[in-house]
N, C-alpha and C positions, 0 to 999 in steps of 0.2 A: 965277694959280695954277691948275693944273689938280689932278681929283682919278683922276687915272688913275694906275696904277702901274708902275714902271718894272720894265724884264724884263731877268735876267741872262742872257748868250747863254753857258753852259756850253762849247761847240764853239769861239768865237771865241777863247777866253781860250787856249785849249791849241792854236789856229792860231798864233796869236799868240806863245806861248811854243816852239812849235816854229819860226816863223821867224825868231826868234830866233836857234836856233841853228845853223840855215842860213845867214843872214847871216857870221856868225863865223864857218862854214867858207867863204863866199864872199870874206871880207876878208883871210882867212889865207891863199886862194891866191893873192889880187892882190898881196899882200906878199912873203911867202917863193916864191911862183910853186910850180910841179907839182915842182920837184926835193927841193926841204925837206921832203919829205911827214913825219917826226918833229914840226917846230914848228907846221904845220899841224894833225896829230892833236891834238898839245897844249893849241892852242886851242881844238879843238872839245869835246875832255876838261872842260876848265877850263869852258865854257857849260855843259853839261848836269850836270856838278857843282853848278855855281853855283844853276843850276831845282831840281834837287833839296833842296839845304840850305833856298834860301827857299820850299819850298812844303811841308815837313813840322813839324809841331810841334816847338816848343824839348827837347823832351823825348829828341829823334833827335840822334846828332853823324854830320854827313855828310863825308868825308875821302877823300885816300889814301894810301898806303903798304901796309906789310904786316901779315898777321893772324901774331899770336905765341899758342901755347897756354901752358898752365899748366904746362908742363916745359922751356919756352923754344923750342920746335920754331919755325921761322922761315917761312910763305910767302911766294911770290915777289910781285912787284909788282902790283897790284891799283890802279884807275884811280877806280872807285867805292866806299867803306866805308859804308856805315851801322851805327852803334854805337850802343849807351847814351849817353846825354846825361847820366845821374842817376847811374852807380854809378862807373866807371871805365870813361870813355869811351879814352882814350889812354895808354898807358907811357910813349911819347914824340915827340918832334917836333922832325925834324931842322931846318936852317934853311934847306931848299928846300920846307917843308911837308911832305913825310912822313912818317906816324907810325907807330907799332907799335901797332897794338890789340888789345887782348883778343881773343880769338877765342868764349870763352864771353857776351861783352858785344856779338856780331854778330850784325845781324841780316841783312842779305842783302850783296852784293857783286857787283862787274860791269866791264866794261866794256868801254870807249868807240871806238867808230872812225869815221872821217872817210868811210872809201869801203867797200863790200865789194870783196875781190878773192879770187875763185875759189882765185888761185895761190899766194894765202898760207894758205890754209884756215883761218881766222880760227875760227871755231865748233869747226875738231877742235881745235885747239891748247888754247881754251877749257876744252874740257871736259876735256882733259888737267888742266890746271890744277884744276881741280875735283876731279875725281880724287886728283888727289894731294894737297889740302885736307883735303878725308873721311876718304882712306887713312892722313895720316901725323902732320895734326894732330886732339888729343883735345880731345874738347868729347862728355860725357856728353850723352845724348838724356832730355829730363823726358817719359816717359810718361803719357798721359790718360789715366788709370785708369778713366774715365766716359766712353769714346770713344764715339762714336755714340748716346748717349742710356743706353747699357747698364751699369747700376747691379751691380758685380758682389761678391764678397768681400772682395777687396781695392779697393775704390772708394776715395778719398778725399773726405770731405764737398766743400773746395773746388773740386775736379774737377766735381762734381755741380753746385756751384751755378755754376761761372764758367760749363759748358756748350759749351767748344770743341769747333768742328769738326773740329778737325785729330788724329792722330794720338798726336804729340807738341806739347809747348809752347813747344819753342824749335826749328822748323825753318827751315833757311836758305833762301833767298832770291835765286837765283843769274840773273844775266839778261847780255844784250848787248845794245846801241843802236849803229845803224850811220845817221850821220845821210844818207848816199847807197846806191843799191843798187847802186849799179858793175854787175859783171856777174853778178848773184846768179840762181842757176838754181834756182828748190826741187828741181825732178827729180836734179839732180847728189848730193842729199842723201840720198834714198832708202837707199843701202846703208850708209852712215856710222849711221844713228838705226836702222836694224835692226841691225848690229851692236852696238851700246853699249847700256848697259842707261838705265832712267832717271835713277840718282843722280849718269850721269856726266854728264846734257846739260843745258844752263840751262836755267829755269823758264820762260823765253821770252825773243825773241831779237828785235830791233825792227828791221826798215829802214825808216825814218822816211816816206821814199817810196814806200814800195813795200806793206808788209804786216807781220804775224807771224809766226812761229812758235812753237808754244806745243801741247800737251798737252791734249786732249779729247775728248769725244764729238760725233758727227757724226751727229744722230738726227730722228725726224720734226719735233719742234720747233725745229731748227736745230742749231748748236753750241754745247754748255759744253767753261766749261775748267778743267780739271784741275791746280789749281796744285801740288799736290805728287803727282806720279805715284809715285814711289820711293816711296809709304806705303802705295801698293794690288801690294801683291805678290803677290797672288791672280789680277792679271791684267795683262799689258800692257799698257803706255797707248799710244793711238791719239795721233798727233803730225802735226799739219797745218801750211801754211802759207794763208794767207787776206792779205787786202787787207779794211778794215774799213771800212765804211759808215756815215755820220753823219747827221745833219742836214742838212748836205752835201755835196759829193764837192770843189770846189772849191779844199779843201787837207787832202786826207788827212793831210799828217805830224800835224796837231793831233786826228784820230781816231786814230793809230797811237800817239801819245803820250799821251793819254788812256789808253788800254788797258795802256800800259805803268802810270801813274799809280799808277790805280784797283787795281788788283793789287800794286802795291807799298804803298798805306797799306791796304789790307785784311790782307796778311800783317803789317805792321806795329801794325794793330792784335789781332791775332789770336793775336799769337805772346808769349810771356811771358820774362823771362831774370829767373831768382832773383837776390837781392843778395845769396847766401852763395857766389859762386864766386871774389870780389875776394881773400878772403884768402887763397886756393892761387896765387896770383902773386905771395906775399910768402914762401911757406915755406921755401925756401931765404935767405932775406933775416935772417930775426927766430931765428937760432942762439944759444941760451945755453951757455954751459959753465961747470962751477962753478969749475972752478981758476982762472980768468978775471974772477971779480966779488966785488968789497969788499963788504962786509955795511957800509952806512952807519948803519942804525937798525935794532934786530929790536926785534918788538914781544912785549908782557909777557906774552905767550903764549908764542912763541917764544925767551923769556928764561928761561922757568920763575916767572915772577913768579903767585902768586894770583889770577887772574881775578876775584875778589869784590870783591881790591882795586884798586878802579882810579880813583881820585877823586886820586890823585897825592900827592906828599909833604905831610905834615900840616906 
């Protein structure tokens, strides 16, 4: 027996889970071959799904389908969900696995593709999607009345003591993962992310091979990032692409996957969804009308009976 301790290799674990899911795109093209490129997506959809659900606490339900708001508004198909796990994670689940989720019970959403390709413009179409998320379904913003440490007149105690960073308490969470970089040019990008503002573009965009794209500052101490730019409107967020450095270079997909991670269970722990938003997905459901319902029991109040006597027939 030795009395040395053993050392976890952080980096290997997320090589490891990213080739992963290289593998699954490598077996999906010796299967289906270059022309099926839909069942091939699908497979590589279905790995990074699969990493995701088993690497976040029971507390997260990881999914896809579509987000529904609380007036039934419908989004389009969506590859990635992360929901509530605790309040009402799903409305429903068809029997190809798609579900309808809450949009007030969402916590980010994303996704998935197999290769980039310049000619599909995979990131405008994205952010289209996003767009019209924002714009067309509701989901109320819970303002931190104690934003930045600043204690004001309207603070609320809890504000004060949970002590969030962020803005709001339930921001989304919007990303892409591209497990190949195909023909990805960040220069080709430049006019796309100056025209669009930042709530239209994801939080960060992954080629697993290649780098990120992602939102920050680029200063004498290196670069931060900026996970939710749309909350500093006071200034434009500066928006880079980078290749990420590890322990070792050897298999960046598992530093490029890391970064995606780590940014995803931070917001995840960061971000709050009340458990009073479940019953406006039922208000059209629970209609009374009185011409409609039998009086089976009124009670001796509502009878006119003496409330003093209530000890029942002598």
């Amino acid at each position: 027996m030795t009395n040395k301790s053993a050392k976890f290799d952080v980096c290997a674990t997320f090589a490891n889970a990213a080739r992963e899911i290289l593998v699954a795109r490598e077996q999906c093209a010796q299967i289906h071959g270059t022309k099926d490129i839909k069942a091939a997506g699908n497979e590589v959809e279905i790995a990074v799904r699969e990493y995701v659900a088993r690497t976040l606490p029971s507390k997260f339900h990881v999914t896809h389908g579509h987000l529904i708001d609380r007036v039934g508004t419908v989004s389009p198909q969506m590859d990635i969900i992360v929901s509530d796990n605790e309040l009402l994670p799903s409305l429903m689940r068809a029997r190809d696995g798609t579900e309808y989720v809450p949009f007030d019970s969402t916590y980010a959403f994303g996704e998935v593709k197999s290769t980039y390709r310049e000619s599909e413009q995979p990131i405008q179409k994205f952010s289209s999607v996003i767009q019209l998320v924002k714009n067309e379904l509701l989901r109320p913003e819970i303002p931190n009345t104690a934003f930045g440490g600043e204690i004001k007149d309207d603070s609320v105690l809890s504000d004060i003591v949970h002590g969030s960073p962020n803005r709001v308490y339930n921001p989304l969470f919007t990303f892409m993962i591209f497990v190949d970089a195909g023909d990805f040019d960040a220069r080709k990008l430049k006019d796309f992310f100056s025209a669009n503002r930042d709530s239209a573009l994801p939080n960060v965009a992954v080629l697993l091979n290649a780098g990120v794209v992602f939102a920050g500052d680029l200063g004498e101490k290196g670069l931060s990032f900026n996970r939710y730019p749309e909350h500093h409107p006071e200034r434009g967020a500066n928006w880079y692409f980078s290749k990420i450095h590890g322990q070792t270079d050897s298999m960046p997909e598992g530093n490029h996957l890391a970064f995606f991670y780590y940014n995803l269970i931070l917001h995840l722990a960061e971000c709050h969804i009340e458990n009073s938003f479940s019953a406006k997905y039922f208000d059209n459901t629970f209609i009374f009308r009185k011409s409609m319902t039998t009086t089976l029991r009124e009670s001796e109040q509502a009878a006119g009976a003496d409330p003093r006597n209530s000890g029942g027939t002598p």
